[in-house]
GUVEXTI-798732 format. One record per residue: x, y, z of N, C-alpha, C in turn. Coordinates in steps of 0.1 Angstrom, whole numbers, plus 5000, padded with zeros to 4 digits. Layout:
<recs>
XYZXYZXYZ/...
</recs>
This chain:
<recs>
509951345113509951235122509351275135/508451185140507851195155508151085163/507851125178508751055184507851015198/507450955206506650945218507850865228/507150835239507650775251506750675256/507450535260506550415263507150375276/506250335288507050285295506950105301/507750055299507549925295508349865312/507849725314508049625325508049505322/509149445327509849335326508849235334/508449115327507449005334507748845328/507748775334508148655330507748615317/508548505313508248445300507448385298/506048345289504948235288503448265284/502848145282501848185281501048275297/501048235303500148265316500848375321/502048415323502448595322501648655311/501348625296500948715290499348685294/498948625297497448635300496948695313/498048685319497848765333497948915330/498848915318499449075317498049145309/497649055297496249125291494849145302/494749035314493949115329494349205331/495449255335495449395342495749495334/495349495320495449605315496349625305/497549555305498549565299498349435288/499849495277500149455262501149345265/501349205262502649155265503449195249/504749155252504949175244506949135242/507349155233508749125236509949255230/510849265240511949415236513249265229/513749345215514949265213515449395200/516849325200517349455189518949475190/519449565186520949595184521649525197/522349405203523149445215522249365222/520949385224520249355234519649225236/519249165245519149045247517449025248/517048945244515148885241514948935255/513949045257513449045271511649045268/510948965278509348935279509449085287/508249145281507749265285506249305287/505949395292504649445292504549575293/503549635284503049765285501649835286/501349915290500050025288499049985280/498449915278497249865266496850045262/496250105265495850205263496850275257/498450315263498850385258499550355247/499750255247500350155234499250165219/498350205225497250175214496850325209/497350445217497350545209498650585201/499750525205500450545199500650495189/500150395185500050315172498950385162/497950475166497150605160497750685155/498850725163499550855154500350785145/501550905142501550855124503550865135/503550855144504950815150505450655143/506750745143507250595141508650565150/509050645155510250595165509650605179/509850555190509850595203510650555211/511150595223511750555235511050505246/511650375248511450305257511850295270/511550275282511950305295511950115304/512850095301512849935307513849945321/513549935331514649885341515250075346/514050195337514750285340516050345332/516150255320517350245310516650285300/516550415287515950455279516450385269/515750305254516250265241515450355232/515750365222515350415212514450285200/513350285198512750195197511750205182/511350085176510250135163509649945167/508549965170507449865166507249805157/507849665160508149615145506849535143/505949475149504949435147504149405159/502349375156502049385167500649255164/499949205175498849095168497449205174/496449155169495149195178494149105180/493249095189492248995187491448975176/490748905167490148935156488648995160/487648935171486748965177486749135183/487549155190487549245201488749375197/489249345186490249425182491049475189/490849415205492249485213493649425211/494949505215495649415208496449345221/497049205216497049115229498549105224/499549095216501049135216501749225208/502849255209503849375206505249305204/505549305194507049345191507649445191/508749475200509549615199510949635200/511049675186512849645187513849745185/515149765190515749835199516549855182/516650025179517950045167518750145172/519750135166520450215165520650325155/521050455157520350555143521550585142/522550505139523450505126523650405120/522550325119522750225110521350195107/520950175091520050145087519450065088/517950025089516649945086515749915079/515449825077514249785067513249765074/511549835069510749895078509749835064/508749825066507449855058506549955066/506250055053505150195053504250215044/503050225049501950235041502250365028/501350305017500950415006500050495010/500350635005498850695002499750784987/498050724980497950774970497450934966/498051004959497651164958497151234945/496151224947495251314929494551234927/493851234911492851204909493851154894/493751034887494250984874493551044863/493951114857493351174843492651024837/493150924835492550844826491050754838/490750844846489550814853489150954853/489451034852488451134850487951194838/488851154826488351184816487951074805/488450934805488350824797487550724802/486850714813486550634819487150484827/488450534830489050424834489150344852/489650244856489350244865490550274876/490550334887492150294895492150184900/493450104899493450004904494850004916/495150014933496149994934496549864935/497749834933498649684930499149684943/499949764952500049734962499649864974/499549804989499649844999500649955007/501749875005502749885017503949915011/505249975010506449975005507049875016/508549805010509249745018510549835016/510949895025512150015024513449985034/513950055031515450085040516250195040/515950245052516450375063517150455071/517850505076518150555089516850575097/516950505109515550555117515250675118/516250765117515550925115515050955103/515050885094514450905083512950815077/512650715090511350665087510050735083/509850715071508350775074507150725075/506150785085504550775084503850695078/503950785064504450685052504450735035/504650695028504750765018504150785005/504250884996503350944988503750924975/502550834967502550854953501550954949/501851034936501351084931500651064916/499251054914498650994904497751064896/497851194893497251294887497151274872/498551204865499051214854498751044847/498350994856498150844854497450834843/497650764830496450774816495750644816/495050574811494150504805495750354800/495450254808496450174806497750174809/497850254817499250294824499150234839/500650234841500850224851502150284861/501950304876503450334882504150224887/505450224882506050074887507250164895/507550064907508650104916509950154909/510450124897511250224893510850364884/509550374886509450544889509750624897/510050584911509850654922511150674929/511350794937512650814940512050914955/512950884965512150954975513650934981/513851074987515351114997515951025006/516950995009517350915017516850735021/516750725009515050585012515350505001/515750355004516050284996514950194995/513950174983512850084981513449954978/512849874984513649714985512749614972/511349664972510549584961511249614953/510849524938511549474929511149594918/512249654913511749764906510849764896/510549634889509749594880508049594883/507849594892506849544905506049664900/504349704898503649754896503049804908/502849944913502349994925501050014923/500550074912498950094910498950114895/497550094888496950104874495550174871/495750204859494450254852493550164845/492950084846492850004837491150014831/490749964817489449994811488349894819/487449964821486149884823485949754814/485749624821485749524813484249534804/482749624805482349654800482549764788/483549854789484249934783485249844771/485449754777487449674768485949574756/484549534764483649474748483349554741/483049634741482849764731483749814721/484949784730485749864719486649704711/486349614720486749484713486049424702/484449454701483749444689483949564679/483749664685484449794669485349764662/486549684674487649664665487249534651/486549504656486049304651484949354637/484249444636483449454630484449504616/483049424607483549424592483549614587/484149614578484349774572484249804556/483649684555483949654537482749744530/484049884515482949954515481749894502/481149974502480049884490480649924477/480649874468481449864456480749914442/480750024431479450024424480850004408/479749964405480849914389481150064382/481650084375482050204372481250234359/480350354357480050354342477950334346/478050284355477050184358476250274371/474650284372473750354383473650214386/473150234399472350104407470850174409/470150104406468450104405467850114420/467350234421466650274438465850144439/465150104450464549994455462850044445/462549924441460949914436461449954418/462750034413462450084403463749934393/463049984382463249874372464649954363/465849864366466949894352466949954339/466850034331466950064319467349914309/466349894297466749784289467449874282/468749724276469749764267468949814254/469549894249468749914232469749834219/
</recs>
């Protein structure tokens, strides 16, 4: 776990505080959480935005001079300008658990794409989990080396320390699956006739151009 420092300022509630707050530089945004009461806030545009680059996921927050222990529960951006214009940030407590979403990253290369020609498909993104904030992570790792040709990893494969996955165990995380050029080919082999040719027993069949033997 990694951990940074934010220092955040209390500013009225509304639209025209947060548009004043995105002029001078700063994030509006809102602090709420264990105990604590909704407070309109603003912070650091810049420093808010590299901290959202690193792979942190807890931080402490400095409001009023009063430090919280803090994880970014969501945030918006412009769609044009990709800066981002609000922040959610909410206040835990680290003895008692959360439910957090963390990205996938996938690890290896699937045998049934490297040697069958198959395709990787992932099914999802994001895990939906639950935590101790000391135990958030970055985010977490499947591994897909072993993946064959029509297989798949579904959330009840996976087991990771202290970390309770909230998706539905049934739920498909990524696949192998055949090139739909690949699935006609072998969909006509299967379809094609196999019937062998039949010769009467006792009996030659006559090469092409040549004439039967008459009976005597």
């Amino acid at each position: 776990m990694q951990e940074t420092t934010l220092t955040a300022e209390r500013r009225p509630a509304g639209k025209h505080s947060a548009k004043h707050a995105r002029k001078q530089g700063k994030v509006p945004g809102v602090f709420y959480g264990y105990g604590q009461e909704n407070v309109s806030i603003q912070l650091d545009a810049m420093s808010l935005a590299k901290f959202l680059m690193t792979e942190h996921t807890l931080a402490t927050i400095t409001i009023d001079g009063k430090e919280h222990r803090v994880i970014v529960r969501d945030f918006d951006k412009d769609p044009v300008t990709g800066r981002l214009v609000h922040v959610d940030v909410m206040a835990v407590r680290m003895d008692r658990p959360i439910d957090v979403y963390v990205p996938i990253v996938f690890i290896g290369s699937p045998i049934g794409v490297r040697t069958k020609g198959g395709i990787f498909q992932h099914d999802m993104t994001e895990f939906h989990i639950k935590c101790l904030p000391n135990d958030i992570p970055a985010h977490l790792e499947v591994k897909i080396d072993d993946l064959d040709l029509n297989h798949a990893v579904h959330i009840r494969d996976l087991n990771y320390p202290n970390i309770t996955i909230l998706n539905p165990a049934s739920e498909s995380v990524c696949t192998v699956v055949i090139p739909k050029a690949l699935e006609s080919v072998l969909a006509e082999a299967q379809a094609a006739p196999t019937e062998p040719e039949v010769i009467a027993k006792g009996k030659e069949v006559a090469g092409e151009g040549e004439k039967a033997p008459e009976k005597k």
